[in-house]
C-alpha positions in Angstrom: 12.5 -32.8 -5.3 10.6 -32.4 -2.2 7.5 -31.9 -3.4 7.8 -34.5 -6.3 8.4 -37.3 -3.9 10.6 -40.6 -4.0 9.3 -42.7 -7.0 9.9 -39.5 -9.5 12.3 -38.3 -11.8 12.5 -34.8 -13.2 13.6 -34.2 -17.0 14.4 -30.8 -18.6 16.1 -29.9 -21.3 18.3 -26.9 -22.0 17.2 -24.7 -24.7 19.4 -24.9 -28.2 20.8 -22.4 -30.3 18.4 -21.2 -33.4 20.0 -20.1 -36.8 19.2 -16.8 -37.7 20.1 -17.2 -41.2 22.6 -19.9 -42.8 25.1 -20.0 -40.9 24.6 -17.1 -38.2 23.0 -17.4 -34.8 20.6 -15.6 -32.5 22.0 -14.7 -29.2 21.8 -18.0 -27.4 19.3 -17.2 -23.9 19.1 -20.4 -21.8 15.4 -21.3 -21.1 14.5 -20.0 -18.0 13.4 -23.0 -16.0 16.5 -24.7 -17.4 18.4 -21.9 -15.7 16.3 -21.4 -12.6 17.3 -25.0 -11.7 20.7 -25.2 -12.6 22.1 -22.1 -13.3 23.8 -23.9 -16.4 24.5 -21.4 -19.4 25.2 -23.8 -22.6 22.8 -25.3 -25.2 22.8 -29.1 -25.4 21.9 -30.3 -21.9 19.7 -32.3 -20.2 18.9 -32.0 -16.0 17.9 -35.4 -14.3 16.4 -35.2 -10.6 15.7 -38.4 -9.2 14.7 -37.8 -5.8 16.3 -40.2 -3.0 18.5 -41.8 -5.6 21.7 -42.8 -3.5 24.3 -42.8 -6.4 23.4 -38.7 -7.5 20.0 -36.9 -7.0 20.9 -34.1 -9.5 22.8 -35.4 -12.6 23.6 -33.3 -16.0 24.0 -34.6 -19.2 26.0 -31.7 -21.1 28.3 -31.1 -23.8 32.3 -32.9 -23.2 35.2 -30.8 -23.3 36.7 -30.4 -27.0 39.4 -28.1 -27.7 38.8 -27.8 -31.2 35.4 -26.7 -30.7 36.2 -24.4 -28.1 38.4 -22.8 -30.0 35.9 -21.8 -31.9 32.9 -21.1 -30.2 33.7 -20.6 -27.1 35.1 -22.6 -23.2 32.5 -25.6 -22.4 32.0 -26.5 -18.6 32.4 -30.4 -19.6 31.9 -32.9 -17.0 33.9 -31.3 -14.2 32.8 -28.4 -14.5 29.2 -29.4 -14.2 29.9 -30.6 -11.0 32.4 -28.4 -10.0 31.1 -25.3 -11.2 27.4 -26.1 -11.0 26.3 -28.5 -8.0 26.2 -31.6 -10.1 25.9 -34.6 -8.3 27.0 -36.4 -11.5 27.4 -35.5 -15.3 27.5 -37.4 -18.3 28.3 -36.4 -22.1 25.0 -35.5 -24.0 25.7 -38.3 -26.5 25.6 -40.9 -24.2 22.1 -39.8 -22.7 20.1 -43.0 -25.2 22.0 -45.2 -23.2 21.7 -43.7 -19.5 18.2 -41.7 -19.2 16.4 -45.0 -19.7 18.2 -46.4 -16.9 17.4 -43.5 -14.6 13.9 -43.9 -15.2 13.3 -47.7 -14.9 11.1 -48.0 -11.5 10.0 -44.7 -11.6 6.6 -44.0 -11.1 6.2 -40.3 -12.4 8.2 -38.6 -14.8 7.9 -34.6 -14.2 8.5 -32.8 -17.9 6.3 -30.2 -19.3 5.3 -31.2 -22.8 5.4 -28.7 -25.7 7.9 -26.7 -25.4 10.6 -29.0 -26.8 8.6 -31.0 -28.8 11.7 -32.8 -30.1 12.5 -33.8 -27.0 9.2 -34.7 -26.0 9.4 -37.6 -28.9 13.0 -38.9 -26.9 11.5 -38.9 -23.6 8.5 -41.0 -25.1 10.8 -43.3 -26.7 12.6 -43.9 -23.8 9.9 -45.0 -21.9 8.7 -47.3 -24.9 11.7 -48.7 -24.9 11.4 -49.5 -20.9 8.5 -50.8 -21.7 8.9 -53.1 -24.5 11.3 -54.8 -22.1 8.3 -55.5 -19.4 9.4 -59.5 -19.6 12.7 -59.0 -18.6 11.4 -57.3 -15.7 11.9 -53.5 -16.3 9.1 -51.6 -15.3 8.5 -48.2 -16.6 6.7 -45.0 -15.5 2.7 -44.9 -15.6 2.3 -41.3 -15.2 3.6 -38.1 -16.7 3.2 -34.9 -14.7 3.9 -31.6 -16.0 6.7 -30.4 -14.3 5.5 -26.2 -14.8 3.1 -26.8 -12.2 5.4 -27.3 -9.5 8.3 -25.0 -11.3 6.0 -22.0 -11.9 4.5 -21.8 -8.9 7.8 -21.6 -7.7 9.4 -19.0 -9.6 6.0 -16.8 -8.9 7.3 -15.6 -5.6 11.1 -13.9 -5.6 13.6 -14.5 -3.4 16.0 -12.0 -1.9 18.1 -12.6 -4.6 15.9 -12.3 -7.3 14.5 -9.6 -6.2 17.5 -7.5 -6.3 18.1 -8.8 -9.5 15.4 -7.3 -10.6 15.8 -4.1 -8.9 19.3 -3.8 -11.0 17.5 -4.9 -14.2 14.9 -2.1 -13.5 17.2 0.5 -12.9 19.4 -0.4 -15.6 16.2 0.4 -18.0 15.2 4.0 -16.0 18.8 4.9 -17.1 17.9 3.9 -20.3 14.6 5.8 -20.5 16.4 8.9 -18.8 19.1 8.8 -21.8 15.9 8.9 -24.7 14.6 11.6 -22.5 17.4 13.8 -22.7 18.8 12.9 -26.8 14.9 13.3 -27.7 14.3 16.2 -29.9 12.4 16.6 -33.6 14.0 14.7 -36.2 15.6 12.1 -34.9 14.2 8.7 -36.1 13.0 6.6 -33.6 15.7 4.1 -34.4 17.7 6.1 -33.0 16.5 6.5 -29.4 16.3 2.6 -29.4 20.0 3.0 -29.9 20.5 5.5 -27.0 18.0 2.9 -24.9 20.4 -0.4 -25.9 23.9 1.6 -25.4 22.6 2.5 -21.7 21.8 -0.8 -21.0 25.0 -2.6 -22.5 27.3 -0.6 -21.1 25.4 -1.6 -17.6 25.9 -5.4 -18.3 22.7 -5.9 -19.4 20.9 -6.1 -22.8 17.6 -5.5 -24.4 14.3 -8.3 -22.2 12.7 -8.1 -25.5 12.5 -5.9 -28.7 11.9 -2.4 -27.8 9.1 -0.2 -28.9 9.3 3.0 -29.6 6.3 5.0 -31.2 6.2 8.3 -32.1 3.1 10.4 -32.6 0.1 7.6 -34.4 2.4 4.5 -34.1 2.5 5.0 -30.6 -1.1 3.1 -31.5 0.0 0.0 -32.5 0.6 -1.7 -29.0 3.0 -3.8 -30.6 4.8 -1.9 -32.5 8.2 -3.0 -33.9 8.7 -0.9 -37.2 11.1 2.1 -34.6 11.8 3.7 -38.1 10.0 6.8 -38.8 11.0 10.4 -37.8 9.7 12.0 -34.3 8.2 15.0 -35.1 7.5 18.3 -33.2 4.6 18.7 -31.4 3.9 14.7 -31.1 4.1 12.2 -28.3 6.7 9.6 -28.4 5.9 6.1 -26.3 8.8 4.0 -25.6 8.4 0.5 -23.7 11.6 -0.8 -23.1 13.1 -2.8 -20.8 16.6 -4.3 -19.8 17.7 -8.1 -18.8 20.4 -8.3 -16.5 21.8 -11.8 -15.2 18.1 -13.1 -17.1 16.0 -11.2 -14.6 13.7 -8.6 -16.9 12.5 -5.5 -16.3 9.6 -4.0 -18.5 9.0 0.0 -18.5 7.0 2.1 -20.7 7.1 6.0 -20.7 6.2 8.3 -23.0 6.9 12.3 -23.2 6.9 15.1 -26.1 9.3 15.1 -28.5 10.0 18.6 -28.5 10.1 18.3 -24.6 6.9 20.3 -23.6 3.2 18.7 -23.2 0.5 20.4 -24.9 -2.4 21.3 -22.9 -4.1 18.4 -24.7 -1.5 16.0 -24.2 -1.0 16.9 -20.5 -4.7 16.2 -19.9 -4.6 12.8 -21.3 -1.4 12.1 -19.9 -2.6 12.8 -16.0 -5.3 10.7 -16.3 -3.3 7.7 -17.4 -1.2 8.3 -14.6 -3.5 8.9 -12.1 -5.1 5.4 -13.2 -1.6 4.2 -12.8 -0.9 5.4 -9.2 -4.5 4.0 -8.5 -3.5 0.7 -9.7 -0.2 0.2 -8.2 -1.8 1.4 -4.6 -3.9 -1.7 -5.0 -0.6 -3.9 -5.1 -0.9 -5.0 -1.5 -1.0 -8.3 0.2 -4.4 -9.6 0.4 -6.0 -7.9 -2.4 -6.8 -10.2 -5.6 -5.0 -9.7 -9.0 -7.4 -7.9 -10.6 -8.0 -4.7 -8.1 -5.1 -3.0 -9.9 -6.9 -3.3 -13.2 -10.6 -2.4 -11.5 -9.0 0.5 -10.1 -7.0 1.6 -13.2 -10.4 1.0 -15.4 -12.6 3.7 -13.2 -10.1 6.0 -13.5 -9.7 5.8 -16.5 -13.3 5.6 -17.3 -13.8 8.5 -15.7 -11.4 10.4 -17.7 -12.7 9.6 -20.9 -15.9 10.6 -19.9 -13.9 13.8 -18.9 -11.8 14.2 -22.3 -14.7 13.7 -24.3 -14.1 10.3 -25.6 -16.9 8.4 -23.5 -20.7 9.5 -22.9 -22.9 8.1 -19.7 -22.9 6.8 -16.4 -19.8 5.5 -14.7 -21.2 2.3 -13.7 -22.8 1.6 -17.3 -19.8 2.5 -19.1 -17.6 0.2 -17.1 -20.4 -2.8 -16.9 -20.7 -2.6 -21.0 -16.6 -2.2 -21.5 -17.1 1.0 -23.1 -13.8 1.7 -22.4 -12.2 -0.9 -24.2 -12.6 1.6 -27.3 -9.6 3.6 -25.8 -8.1 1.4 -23.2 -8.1 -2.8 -24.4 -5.9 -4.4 -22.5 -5.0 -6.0 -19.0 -3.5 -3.4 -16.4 -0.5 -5.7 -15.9 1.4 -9.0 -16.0 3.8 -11.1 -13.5 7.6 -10.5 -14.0 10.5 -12.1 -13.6 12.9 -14.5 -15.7 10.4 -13.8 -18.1 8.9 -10.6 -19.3 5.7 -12.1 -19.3 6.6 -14.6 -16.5 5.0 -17.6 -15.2 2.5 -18.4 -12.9 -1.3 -18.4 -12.7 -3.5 -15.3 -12.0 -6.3 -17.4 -11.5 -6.7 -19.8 -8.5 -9.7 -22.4 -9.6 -12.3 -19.8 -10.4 -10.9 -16.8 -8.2 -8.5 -14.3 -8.8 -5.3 -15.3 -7.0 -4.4 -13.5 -4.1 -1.3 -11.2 -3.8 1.6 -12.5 -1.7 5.1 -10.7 -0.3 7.4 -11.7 -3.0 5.5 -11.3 -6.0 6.6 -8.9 -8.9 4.4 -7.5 -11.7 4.2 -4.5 -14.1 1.4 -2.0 -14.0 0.8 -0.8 -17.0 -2.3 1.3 -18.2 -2.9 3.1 -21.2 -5.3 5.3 -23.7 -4.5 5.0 -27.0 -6.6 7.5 -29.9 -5.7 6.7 -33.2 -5.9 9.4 -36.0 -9.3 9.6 -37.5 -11.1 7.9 -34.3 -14.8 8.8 -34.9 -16.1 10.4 -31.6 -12.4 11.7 -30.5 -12.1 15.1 -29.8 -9.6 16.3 -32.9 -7.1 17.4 -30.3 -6.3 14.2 -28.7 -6.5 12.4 -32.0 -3.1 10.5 -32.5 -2.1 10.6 -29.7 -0.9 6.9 -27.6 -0.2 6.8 -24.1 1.0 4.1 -21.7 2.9 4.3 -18.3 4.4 1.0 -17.2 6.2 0.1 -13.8 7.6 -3.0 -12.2 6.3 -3.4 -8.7 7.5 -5.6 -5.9 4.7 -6.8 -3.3 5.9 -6.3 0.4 4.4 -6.7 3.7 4.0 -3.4 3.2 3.3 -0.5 1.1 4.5 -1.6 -2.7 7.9 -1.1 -4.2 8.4 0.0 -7.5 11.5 -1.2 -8.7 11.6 1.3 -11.7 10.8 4.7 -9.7 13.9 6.2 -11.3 12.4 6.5 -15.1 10.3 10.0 -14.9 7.1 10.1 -15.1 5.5 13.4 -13.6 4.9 16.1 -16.2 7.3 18.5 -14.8 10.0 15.8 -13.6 10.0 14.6 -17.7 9.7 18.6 -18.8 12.5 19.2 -16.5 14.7 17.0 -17.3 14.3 17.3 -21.4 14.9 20.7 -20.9 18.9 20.1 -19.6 18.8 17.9 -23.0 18.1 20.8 -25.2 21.0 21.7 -27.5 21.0 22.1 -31.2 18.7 19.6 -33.0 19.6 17.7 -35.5 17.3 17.4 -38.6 16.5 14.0 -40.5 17.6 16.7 -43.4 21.1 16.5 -42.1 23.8 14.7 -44.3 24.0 11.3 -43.5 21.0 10.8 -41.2 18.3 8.7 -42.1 17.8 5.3 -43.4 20.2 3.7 -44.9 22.7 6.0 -43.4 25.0 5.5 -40.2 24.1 8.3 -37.8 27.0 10.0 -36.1 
């Protein structure tokens, strides 16, 4: 409200619940700016900030208390509550919002709200002010300018706070439990279904849940960056590339490992494997204060350039192959994003036409990869089919960078290792009862 300014007024809308099919519903997740203001957990809210407003500066328009309803779905906060529980300065039931809000913002000179997102909405707040302004000779006067309120928000929620950040230390070491569990059930014949079951049991019984919908690739499909299919059977002698990450108190982590099925790298597969992981450790040693954004992915790109060149899958000059993206071939995506709320969270990584600058506070995943589908013309046969991506969260300190999700395994003999005290009798996709359609024991 500070940085609005008297003369403003903030409105944001909660996010509503989405019908899955007929009558069922998807998990409700409150929108994140919704929640980074308020901290408010229920559909069918509006927030009002009306900087230097004498009466209430923060008010929320939410859903009343009905026992009937509650009965059925669940406790609402209600008015009380709002304030109570919440830091309301006042709260009103949602109906009565067509007869309030354009109260709120007569003689206001900006209205902060990000258009787009709710485009429903966006048609209510436009009416409003209509309405304001179709009553200009009775001497209501009625906003002139709309700013969009992510500018100020996002920027915001770009640099942690204590808080958040050990939020998102739990959420991140919620999923390395999870990607230590896959490590140790992994073993040929299992479908891949069935590690993301072992991945979303570790991370419920943590408090947390699943930040998005997992990915796990065995052997080719490991190939399709986003792939979402997690039903065919891991086989022996094949990589399998799980990115998976948990939410915890709606602060994401996002980790990607990947490791043999059959526990031990072929000489092959450990070759390719280093030099993704040496790109990675390259990368994250660039996520300091005071470097840009994009000297983790410049550093990542060499090294992995230079492996290519060494595994066969790249010809020339260093310098050529990474001014002409040669690399893309193997390697075609971005070295990382920002984290937070979000798994791909907010906040610009570009400042006018520069590359914004890295600050204390600031989380982001480092994540590069080499991915050689079966059949690549010009791959060497052996590393054909095989995907590989690494992917950490990283906090930027004043000093040397944390990674929040050191815990997951990612040294060829630390994963070995630890497969190996998962070894026991494996279980075939032959077994009764195992495979689609079945419930696995």
């Amino acid at each position: 409200m500070r940085m609005m300014g008297e003369g403003a007024i903030a409105v944001l809308p909660a996010a509503t619940e989405k019908v899955r099919n007929r009558t069922s519903y998807y998990p409700f997740r409150q929108d994140s700016d919704f929640h980074y203001l308020t901290g408010f957990p229920e559909p069918d809210a509006v927030a009002v900030l009306v900087p230097g407003r004498k009466q209430a500066e923060y008010i929320l328009f939410c859903r009343g208390r009905d026992p009937v309803a509650e009965a059925w779905e669940g406790r609402r906060s209600g008015q009380e509550g709002a304030q109570r529980d919440f830091g309301a300065d006042d709260s009103f039931p949602i109906e009565d919002i067509d007869e309030i809000l354009p109260g709120l913002l007569e003689g206001r000179e900006k209205v902060f709200h990000t258009m787009g997102t709710h485009p429903d909405f966006d048609q209510r707040v436009i009416g409003w002010i209509n309405e304001l302004r179709g009553q200009a000779r009775a001497g209501k006067t009625a906003p002139q300018e709309f700013v969009s309120l992510e500018h100020l928000l996002h920027d915001m929620r770009l640099y942690k706070s204590p808080l958040e950040v050990e939020s998102l230390r739990r959420a991140a070491r919620i999923a390395a439990r999870g990607h230590r569990r896959a490590m140790l059930r992994c073993r040929p014949g299992l479908f891949e279904y069935e590690l993301e079951a072992e991945l979303g049991h570790e991370f419920r019984v943590h408090g947390g849940t699943h930040a998005y919908p997992p990915i796990v690739g065995g052997g080719d499909n490991a190939n399709v960056l986003h792939y979402r299919d997690n039903a065919a059977a891991l086989q022996d002698g094949d990589l399998v590339l799980i990115d998976s990450g948990c939410e915890h108190s709606h602060y994401a982590s996002d980790v990607t490992r990947t490791f043999p099925v059959n526990g031990r790298f072929t000489p092959a597969q450990r070759a390719a494997y280093e030099v993704v992981l040496t790109a990675q450790r390259a990368a994250i040693a660039q996520a300091v204060a005071g470097n840009d954004w994009d000297a983790m992915h410049q550093a990542a790109v060499k090294v992995l350039t230079i492996g290519m060149v060494e595994l066969g899958l790249l010809k020339g000059s260093l310098n050529k192959l990474i001014k002409g993206a040669d690399y893309k071939r193997w390697y075609m995506h971005r070295t990382g994003h920002w984290l937070g709320m979000d798994v791909h969270d907010v906040g610009d990584y570009k400042v006018g036409e520069s590359w914004r600058e890295l600050e204390p506070g600031m989380v982001m995943t480092v994540e590069p990869g080499l991915y050689v589908p079966l059949g690549a013309k010009g791959a060497p046969k052996a590393l054909q089919g095989i995907g590989i991506r690494i992917e950490d969260d990283v906090l930027v300190t004043r000093g040397k960078p944390e990674v929040l999700s050191e815990d997951a395994p990612k040294d060829v003999e630390a994963i070995e290792a630890l497969m190996a005290e998962g070894r026991g009798p494996a279980r075939r996709a032959s077994d009764p009862g195992h495979g689609p359609g079945h419930d696995s024991p």
